[in-house]
C-alpha positions as CSV (number, residue, x, y, z in Angstrom):
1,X,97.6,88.0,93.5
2,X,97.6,90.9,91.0
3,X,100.3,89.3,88.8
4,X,98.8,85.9,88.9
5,X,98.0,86.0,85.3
6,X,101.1,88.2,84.3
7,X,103.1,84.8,86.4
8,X,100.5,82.0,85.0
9,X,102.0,83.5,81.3
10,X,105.3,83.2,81.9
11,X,104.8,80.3,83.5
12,X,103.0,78.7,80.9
13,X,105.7,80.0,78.5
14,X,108.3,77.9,80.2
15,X,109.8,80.0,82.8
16,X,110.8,78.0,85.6
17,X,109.3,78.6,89.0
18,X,113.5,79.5,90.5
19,X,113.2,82.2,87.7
20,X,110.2,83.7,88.6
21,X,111.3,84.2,92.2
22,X,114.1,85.7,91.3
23,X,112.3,87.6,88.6
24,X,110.1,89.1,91.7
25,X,113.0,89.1,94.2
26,X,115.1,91.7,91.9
27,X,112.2,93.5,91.1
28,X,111.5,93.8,95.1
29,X,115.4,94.7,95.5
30,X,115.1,97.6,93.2
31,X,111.8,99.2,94.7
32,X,113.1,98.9,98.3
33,X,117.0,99.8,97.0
34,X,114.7,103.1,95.7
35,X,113.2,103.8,98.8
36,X,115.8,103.5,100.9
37,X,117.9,106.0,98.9
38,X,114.6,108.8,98.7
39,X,113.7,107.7,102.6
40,X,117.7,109.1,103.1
41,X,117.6,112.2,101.2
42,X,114.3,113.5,102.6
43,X,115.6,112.2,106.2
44,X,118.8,114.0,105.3
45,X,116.9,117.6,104.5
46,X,114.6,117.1,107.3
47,X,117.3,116.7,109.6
48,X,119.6,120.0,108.3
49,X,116.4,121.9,108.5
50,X,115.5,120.8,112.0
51,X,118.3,120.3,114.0
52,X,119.6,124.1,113.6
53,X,116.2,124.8,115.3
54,X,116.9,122.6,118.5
55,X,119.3,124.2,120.9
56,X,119.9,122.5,124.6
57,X,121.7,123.9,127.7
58,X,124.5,121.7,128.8
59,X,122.0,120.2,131.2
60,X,120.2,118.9,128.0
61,X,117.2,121.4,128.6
62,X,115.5,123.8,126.6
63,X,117.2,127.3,127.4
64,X,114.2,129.2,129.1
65,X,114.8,133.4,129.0
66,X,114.0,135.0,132.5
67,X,111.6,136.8,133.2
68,X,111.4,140.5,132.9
69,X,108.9,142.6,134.3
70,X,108.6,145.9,133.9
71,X,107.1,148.4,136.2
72,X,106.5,152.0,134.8
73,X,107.0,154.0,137.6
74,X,104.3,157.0,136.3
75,X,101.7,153.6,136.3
76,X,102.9,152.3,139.2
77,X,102.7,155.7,141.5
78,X,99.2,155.8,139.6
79,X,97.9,152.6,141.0
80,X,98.9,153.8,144.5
């Protein structure tokens, strides 16, 4: 609807209706040809940056440290 009058020109210049779709149609195969190629690199550095970051057991779980506790004896002998 935007380019109605930018169309309704060219139209009215002569331009066949085939060449105006095709006029639009490249112009739509550029932009998305665009974004698909900036969509890739920023998908590309997201994933080298994120990946590293995600480590899984073997069982394809998060690797959980155990627990340590510690029990000062002098605190402990305290207590009792």
């Amino acid at each position: 609807r935007e380019r109605s009058a930018e169309l309704g020109v060219l139209r009215a210049l002569g331009a066949p209706r085939r060449q105006l779709a095709r006029m639009i149609a490249a112009e739509q195969g550029v932009l998305i040809a665009l974004a698909l190629l900036i969509g890739l690199g920023i998908g590309t550095v997201l994933t080298r940056a994120v990946v590293p970051l995600i480590v899984l057991t073997g069982q394809a779980d998060r690797p959980v440290p155990p627990v340590l506790v510690e029990l000062p004896a002098g605190q402990v002998a305290a207590l009792l």
